[in-house]
C-alpha positions as CSV (number, residue, x, y, z in Angstrom):
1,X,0.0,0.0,0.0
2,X,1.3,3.4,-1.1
3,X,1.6,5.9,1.6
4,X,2.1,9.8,1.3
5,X,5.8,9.5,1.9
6,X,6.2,7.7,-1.8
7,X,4.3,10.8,-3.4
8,X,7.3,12.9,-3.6
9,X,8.5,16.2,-3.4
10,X,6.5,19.0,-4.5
11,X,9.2,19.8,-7.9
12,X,8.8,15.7,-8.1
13,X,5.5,16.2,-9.6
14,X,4.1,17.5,-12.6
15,X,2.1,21.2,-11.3
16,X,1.0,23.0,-13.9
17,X,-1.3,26.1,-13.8
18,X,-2.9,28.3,-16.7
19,X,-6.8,29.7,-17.5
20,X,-8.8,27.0,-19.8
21,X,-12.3,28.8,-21.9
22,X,-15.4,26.6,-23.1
23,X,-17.5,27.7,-25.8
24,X,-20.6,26.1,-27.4
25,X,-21.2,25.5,-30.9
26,X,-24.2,24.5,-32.8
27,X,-25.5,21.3,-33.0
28,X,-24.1,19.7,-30.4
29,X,-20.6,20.6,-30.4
30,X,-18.4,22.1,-27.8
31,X,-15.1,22.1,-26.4
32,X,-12.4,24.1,-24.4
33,X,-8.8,25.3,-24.8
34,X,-6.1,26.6,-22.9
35,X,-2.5,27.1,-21.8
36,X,-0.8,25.7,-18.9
37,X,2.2,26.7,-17.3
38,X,4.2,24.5,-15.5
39,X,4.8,25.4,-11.9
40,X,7.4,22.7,-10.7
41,X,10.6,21.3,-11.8
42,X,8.9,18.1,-13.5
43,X,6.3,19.9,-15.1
44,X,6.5,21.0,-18.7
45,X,7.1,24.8,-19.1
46,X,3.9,25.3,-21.4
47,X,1.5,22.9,-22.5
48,X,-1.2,23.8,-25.0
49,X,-4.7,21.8,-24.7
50,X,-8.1,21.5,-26.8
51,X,-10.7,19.2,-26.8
52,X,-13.6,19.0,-29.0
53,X,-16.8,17.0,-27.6
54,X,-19.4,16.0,-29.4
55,X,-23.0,15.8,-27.6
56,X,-25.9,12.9,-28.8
């Protein structure tokens, strides 16, 4: 069993931090982008996301 002491430091994990927007499109469609930032040593310096989701 994994306790808290095997989590790591806090520059051991990936923190990243950065403002996401949703929008709505017709016909079912929506999604979401942003930019994250990383915040620790593991993290990436920037990551850019988007996701597209189709509602039926």
């Amino acid at each position: 069993m994994n306790t808290t002491k095997t989590i790591g430091s806090f520059d051991d994990q990936e923190h990243q931090l950065g403002p996401l927007f949703k929008f709505s499109l017709n016909n079912g469609w929506s999604g979401n982008f942003g930019a994250l930032y990383g915040i620790s040593d593991s993290a990436p310096d920037k990551e850019y996301r988007m996701t597209l989701i189709f509602g039926f």
